[in-house]
N, C-alpha and C positions, 0 to 999 in steps of 0.2 A: 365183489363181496356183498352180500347180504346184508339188509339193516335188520337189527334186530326184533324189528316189529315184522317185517317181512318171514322170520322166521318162524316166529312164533305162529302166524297164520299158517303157513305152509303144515307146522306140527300139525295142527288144528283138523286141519284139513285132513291129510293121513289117520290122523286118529276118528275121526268122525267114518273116514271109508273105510276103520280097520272094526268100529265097533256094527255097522250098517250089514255088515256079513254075518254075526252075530246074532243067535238066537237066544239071549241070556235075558231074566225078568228081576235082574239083581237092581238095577238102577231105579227104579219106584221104592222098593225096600230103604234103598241108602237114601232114597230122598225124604222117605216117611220115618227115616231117625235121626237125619240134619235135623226136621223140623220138631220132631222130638225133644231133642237136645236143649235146640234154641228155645222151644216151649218151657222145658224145664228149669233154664237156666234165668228166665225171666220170671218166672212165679217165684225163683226165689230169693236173686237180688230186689224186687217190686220194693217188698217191706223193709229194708236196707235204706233204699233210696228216699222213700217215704220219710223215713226214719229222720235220714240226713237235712230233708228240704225242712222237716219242722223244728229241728235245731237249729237251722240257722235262720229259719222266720223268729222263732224264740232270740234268738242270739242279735237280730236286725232290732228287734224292739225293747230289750233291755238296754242295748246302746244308744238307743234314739231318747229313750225317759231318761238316763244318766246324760246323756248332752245337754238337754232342758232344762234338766234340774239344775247341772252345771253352769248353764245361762241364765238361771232365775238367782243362782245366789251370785256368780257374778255382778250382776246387774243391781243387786239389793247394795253389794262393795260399793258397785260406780256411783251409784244416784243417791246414797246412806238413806233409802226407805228401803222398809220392806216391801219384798217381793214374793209371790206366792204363785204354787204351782198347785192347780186344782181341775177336778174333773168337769166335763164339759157341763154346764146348764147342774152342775152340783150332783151330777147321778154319778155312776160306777166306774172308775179309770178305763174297763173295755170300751166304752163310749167314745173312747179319747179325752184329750187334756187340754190345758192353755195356762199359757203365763203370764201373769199379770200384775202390774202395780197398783198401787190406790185402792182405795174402797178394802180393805184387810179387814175392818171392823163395818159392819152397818149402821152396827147403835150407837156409833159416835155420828156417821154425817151417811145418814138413808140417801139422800141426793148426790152421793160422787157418784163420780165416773172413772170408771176401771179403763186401765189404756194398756189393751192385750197386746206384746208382741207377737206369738204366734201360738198356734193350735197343733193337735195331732187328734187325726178325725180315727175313726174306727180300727179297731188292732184283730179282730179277728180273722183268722183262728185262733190266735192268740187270748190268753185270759191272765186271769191274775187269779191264781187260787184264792179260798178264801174270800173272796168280791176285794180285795185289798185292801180290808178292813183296818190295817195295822196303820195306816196314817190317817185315823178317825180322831178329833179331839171329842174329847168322853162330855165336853161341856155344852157345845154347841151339834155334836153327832153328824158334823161335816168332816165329809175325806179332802186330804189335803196338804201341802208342805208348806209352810211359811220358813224364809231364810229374812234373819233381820237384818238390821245395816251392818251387824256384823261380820255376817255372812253364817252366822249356827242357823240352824235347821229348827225351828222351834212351833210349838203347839200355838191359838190363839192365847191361852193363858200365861202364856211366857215358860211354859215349862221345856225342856229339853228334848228334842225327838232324838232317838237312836233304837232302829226299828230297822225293818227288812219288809220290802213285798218278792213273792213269789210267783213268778211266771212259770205256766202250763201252756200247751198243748192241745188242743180238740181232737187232733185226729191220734194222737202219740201220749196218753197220760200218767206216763210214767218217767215223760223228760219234764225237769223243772230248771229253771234257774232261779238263784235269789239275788237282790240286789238288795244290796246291805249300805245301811246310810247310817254314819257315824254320827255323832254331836256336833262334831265341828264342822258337818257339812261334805263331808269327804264320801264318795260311793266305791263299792267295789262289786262287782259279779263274782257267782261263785256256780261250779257246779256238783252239785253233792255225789253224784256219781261217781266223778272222778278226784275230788280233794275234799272229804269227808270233813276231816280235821280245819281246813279254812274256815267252814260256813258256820262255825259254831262262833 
């Protein structure tokens, strides 16, 4: 008895001596609308897939700043100072960020020293609509989250944060996600597309 790989050649073989007799110009046609097909079939999932890789680079970097944050107010609990989550060298959150203790105020002691546990270096394509202005203290015109030893989310003036930033897209602008930070320090994602009614 035959293995089944044995047979399959053998087909192979007959059909190869059965089409070699054959004066038919049909076989370029069929292969010039496989390649058709596939062409088509690719130009139009392309944008699809696009689509999916920049929500979930959006989706990888709204959970990495909710971790952080989540580590910085931690950490304000463990040690009862404040801790604060600020953009790198004081420019734009697309820059990336770092979390730090000490030094919260300069014009009480210009000489501390701030002791970073970690950083998050550049996010694009990712952005933050708006330049992420919504965690600007209106006093000092630095972007920023302070969490105090209580662990609330608070401005340098001691006022209350409960604010949202809004991530974007470069290649995709019309996906956003927001991350919403309550008073007491609590975050949530939202995405308005699909639960309109949460992100309010």
């Amino acid at each position: 008895m035959k293995k089944p790989a044995q047979l399959l050649a053998l087909i192979g073989v007959k059909y190869l001596n059965k089409q070699s007799g054959c004066q038919c110009g049909s076989t370029l046609l069929e292969l010039m609308a496989v390649v058709l097909i596939i062409a088509i079939t690719v130009t139009m999932s392309t944008p699809l897939l696009q689509e999916q890789i920049a929500a979930r680079e959006i989706d990888t970097i709204a959970r990495r700043f909710i971790a952080h944050a989540h580590f910085a107010r931690g950490q304000a609990l463990h040690i009862g100072q404040p801790v604060q989550m600020t953009p790198v060298n004081g420019g734009t959150w697309e820059a990336g960020w770092v979390v730090q203790s000490g030094c919260v105020d300069r014009r009480v002691n210009n000489n501390c020293q701030a002791k970073n546990w970690f950083s998050q270096a550049n996010i694009e394509p990712v952005y933050f609509k708006g330049g992420g202005k919504q965690f600007t203290d209106l006093h000092s015109g630095r972007r920023g989250i302070l969490f105090n030893p209580a662990g609330a989310a608070k401005t340098a003036q001691g006022g209350f944060v409960a604010n949202r930033l809004i991530l974007g897209h470069q290649q995709a602008p019309h996906l956003e996600r927001q991350m919403i930070l309550g008073s007491g320090g609590r975050w949530r994602i939202c995405d308005p597309s699909r639960d309109a009614k949460r992100c309010h």
